[in-house]
Backbone bond lengths (Angstrom), bond angles and torsions (degrees), N, CA, C in turn:
res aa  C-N    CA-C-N  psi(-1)  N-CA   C-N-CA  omega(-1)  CA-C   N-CA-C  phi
1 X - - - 1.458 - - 1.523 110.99 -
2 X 1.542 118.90 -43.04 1.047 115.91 -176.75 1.831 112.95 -60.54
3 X 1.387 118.39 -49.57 1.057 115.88 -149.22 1.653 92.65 -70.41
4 X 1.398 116.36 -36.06 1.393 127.15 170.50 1.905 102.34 -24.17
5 X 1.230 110.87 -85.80 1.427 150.99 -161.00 1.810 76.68 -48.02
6 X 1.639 126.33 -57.15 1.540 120.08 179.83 1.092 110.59 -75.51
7 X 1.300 154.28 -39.03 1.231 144.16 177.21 1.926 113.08 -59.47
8 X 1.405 98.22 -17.30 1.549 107.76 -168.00 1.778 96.97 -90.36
9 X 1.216 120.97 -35.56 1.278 142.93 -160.78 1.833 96.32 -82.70
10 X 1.249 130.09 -22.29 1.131 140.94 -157.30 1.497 96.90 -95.05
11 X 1.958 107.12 -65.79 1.347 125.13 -168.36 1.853 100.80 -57.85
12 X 1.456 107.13 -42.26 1.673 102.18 -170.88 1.833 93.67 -74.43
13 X 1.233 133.16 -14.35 1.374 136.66 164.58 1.750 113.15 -54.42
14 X 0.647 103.37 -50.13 1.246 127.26 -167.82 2.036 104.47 -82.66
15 X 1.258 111.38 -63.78 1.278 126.66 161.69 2.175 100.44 -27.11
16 X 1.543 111.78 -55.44 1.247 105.35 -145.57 1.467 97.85 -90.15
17 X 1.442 119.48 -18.62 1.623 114.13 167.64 1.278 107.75 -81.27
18 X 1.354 147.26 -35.93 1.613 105.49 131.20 1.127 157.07 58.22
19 X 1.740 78.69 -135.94 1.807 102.07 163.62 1.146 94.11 -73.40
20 X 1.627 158.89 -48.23 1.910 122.05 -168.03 1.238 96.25 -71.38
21 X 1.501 143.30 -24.01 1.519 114.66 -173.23 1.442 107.83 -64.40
22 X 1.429 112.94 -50.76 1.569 127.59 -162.11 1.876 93.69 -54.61
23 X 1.497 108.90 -49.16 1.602 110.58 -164.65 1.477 111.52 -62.69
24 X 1.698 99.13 -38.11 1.720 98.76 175.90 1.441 103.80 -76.29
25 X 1.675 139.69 -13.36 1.476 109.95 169.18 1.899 104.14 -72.68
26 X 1.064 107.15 -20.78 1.322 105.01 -172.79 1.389 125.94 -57.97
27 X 1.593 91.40 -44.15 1.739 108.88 160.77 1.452 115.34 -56.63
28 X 1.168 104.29 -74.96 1.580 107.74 178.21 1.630 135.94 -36.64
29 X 1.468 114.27 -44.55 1.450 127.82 130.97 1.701 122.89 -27.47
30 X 0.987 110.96 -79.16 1.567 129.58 -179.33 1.348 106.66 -56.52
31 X 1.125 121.43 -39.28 2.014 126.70 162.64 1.154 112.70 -79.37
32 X 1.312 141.19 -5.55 1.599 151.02 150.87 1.325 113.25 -70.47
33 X 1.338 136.91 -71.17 1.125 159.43 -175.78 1.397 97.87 -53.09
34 X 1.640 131.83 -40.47 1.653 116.59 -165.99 1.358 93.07 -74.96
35 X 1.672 121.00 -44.70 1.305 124.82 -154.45 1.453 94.45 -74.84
36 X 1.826 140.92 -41.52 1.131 110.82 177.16 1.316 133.95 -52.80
37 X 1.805 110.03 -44.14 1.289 109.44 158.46 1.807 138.07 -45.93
38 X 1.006 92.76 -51.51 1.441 104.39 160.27 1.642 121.53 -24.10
39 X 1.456 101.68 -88.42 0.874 126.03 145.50 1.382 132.93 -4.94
40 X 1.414 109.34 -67.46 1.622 122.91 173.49 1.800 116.89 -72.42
41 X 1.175 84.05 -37.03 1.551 84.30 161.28 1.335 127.44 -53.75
42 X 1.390 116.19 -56.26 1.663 123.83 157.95 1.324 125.96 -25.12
43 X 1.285 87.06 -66.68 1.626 101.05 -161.96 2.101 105.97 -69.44
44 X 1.304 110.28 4.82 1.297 123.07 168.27 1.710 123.31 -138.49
45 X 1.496 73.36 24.30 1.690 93.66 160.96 1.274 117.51 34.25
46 X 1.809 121.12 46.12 1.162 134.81 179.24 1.846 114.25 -90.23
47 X 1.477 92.80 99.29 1.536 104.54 -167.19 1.299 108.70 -110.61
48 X 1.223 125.59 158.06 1.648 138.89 157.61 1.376 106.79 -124.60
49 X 1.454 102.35 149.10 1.541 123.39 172.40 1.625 105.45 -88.19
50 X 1.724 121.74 112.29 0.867 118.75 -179.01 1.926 94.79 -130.70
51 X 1.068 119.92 129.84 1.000 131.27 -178.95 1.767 129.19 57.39
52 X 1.717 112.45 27.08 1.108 136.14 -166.06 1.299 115.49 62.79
53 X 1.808 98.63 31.16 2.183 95.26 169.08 1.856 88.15 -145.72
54 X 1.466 100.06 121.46 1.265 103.17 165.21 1.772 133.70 -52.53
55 X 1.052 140.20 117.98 1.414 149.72 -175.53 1.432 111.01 -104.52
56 X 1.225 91.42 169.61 1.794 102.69 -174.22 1.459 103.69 -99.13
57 X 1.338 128.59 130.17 1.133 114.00 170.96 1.733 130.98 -61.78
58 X 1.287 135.33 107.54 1.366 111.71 -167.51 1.461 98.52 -140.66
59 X 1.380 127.20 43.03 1.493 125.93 154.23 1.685 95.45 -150.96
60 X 1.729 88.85 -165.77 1.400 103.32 178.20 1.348 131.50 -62.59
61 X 1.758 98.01 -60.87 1.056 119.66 173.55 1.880 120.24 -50.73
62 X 1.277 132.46 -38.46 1.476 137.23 145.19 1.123 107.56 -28.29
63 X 1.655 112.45 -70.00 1.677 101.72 -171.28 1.212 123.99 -69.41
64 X 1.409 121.65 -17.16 1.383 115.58 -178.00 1.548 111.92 -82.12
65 X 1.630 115.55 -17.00 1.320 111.35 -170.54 1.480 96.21 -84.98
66 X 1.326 131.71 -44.39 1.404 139.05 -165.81 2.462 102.56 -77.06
67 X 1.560 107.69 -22.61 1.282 109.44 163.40 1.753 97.67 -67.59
68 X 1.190 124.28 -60.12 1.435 113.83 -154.61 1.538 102.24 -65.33
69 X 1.696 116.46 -26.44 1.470 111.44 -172.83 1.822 107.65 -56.03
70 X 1.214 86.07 -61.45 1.751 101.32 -176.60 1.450 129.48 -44.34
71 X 1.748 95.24 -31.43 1.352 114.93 173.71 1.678 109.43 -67.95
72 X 2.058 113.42 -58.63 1.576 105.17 166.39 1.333 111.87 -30.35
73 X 1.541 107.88 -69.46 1.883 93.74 -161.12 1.506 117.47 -72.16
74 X 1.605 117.42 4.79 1.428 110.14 166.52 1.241 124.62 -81.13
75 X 1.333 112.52 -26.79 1.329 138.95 156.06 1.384 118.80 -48.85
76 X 1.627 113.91 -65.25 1.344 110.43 157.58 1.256 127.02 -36.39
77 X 1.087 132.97 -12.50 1.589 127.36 -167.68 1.859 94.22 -115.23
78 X 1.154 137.42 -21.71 1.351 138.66 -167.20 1.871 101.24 168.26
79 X 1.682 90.95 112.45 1.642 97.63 163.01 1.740 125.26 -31.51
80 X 0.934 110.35 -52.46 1.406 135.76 -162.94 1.604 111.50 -136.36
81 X 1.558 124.24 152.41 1.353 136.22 134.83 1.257 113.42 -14.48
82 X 1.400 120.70 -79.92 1.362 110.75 -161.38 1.936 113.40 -94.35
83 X 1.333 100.96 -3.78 1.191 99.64 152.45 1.664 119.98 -52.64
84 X 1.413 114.61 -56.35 1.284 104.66 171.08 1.122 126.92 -60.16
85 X 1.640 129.36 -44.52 1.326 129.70 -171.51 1.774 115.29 -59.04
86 X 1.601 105.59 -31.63 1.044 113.84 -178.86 1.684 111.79 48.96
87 X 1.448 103.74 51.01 1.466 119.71 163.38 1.417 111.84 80.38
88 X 1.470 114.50 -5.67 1.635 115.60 -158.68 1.588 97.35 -119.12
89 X 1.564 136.77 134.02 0.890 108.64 169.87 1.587 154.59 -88.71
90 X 1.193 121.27 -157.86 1.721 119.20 -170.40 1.512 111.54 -52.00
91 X 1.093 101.19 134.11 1.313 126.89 -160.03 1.523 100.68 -113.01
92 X 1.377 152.05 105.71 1.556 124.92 -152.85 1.999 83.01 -114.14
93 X 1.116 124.73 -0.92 1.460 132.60 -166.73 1.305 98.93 -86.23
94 X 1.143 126.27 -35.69 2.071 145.16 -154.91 1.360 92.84 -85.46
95 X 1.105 141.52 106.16 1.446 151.77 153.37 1.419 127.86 -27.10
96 X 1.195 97.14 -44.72 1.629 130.59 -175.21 1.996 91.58 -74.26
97 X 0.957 130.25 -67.39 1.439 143.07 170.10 1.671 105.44 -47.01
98 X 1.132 124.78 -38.13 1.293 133.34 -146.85 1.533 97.52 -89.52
99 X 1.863 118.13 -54.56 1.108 126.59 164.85 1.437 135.33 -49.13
100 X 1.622 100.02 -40.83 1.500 116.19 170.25 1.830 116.56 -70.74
101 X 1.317 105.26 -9.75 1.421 106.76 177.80 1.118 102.54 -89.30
102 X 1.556 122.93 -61.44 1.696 130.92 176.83 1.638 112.66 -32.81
103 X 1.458 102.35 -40.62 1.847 106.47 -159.85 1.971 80.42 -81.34
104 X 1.121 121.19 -62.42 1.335 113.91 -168.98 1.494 106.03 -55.32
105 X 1.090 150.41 -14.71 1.462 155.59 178.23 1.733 85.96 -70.92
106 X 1.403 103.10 -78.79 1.320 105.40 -170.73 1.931 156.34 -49.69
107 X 1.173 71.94 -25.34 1.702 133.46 165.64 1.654 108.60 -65.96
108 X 1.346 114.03 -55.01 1.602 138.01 -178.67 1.906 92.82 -67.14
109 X 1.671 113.41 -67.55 0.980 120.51 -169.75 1.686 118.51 -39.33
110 X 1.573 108.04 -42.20 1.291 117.30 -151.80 1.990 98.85 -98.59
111 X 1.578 86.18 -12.60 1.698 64.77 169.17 1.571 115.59 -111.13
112 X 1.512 121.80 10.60 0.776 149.73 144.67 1.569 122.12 -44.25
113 X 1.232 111.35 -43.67 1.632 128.30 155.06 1.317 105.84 -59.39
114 X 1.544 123.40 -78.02 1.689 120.39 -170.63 1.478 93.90 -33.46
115 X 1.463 135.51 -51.21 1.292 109.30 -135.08 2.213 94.10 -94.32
116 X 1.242 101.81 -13.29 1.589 113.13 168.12 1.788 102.30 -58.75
117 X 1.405 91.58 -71.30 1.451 78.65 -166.98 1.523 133.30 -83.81
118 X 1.513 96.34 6.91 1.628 106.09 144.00 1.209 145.44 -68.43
119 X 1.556 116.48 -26.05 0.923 158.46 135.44 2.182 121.77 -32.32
120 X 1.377 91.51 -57.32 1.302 101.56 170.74 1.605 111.97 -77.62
121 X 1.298 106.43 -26.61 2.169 113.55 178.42 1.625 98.03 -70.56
122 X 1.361 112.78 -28.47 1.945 106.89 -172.41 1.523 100.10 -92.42
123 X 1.695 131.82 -27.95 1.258 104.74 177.27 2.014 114.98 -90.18
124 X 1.286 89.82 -19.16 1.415 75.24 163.75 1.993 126.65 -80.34
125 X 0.975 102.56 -32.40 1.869 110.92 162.15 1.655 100.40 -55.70
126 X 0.880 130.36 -29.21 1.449 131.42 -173.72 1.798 98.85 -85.05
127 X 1.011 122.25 -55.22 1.120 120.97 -153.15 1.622 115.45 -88.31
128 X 1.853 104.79 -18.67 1.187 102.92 -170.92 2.006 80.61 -89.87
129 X 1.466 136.05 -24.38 1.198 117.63 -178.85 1.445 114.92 -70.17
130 X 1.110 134.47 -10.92 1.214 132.74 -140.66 1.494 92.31 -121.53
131 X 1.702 118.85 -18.92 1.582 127.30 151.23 1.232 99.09 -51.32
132 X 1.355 122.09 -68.31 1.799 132.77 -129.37 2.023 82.60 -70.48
133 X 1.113 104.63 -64.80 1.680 120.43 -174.70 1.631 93.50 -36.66
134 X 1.487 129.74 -58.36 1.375 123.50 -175.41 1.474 117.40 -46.19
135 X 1.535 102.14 -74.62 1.751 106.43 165.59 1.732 118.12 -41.13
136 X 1.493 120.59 -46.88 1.161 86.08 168.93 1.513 143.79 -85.80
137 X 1.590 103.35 8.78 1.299 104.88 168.37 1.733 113.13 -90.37
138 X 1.570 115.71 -31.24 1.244 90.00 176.26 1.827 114.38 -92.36
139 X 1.281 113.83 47.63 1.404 129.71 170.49 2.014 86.05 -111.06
140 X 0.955 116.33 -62.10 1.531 114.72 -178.52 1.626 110.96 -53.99
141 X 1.434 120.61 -32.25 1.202 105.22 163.29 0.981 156.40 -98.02
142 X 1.919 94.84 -1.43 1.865 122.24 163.08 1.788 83.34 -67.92
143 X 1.138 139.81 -77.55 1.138 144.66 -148.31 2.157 109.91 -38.50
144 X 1.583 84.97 -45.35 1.804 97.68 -169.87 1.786 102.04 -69.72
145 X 1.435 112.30 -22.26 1.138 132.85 171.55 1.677 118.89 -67.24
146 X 1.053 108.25 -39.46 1.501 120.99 159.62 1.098 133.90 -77.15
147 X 1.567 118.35 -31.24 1.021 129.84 160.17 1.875 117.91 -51.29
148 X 1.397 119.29 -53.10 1.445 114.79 171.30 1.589 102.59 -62.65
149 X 1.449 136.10 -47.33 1.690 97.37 -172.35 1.252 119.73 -77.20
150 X 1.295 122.81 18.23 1.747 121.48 158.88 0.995 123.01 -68.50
């Protein structure tokens, strides 16, 4: 029985380095990925006016407020796509068309971020749980391990 109870204590040993290796690539990934974004944001000088001082965008919540801004004034210029086209097509010469494409490009870009760095909030929640779950299994299997030399 005992050696049972140690051989079992070994495999969930083994089981829990694992899951912390797998959880720390998860981290490590997920701490790569914010900083590229991050990062990329900078280097294209993607700012919002938050409290009459421009900032860098570097979470979700930024991009989604500065997506919905871009979206009002795209809106402002034409409800809809084909509101502007008004049945005829793209015109890349028409200013009015030209702007509404840029803001919708941009607009696309930034919520494109929310859904990145939402994305980066679930693999790091994943990865720092999937640590915690490791340690406590190989705490359960030093333990099953102790249990046979009693």
């Amino acid at each position: 029985m005992k050696t049972t109870v140690g051989k079992l204590g070994i495999t969930v040993i083994i089981l829990a380095v694992m899951v912390a290796i797998i959880g720390i690539i998860f981290l490590q990934q997920g701490l790569s990925k914010q900083s590229w974004l991050i990062n990329n944001m900078k280097q294209e000088n993607i700012t919002l006016e938050i409290d009459g001082k421009q900032t860098v965008i570097d979470n979700a919540e930024k991009a989604q407020k500065a997506g919905d801004t871009v979206r009002g004034h795209r809106h402002g210029i034409a409800p809809t796509y084909g509101d502007l086209l008004e049945g005829k097509n793209f015109d890349p010469t028409n200013p009015k068309q030209l702007t509404y494409a840029q803001a919708l490009n941009l607009e696309n870009y930034l919520y494109l971020a929310v859904a990145s760095f939402g994305l980066v909030t679930v693999v790091l929640a994943s990865g720092g749980f999937m640590l915690l779950t490791g340690i406590a299994l190989g705490l359960i299997g030093f333990a099953l391990i102790n249990i046979t030399k009693e």
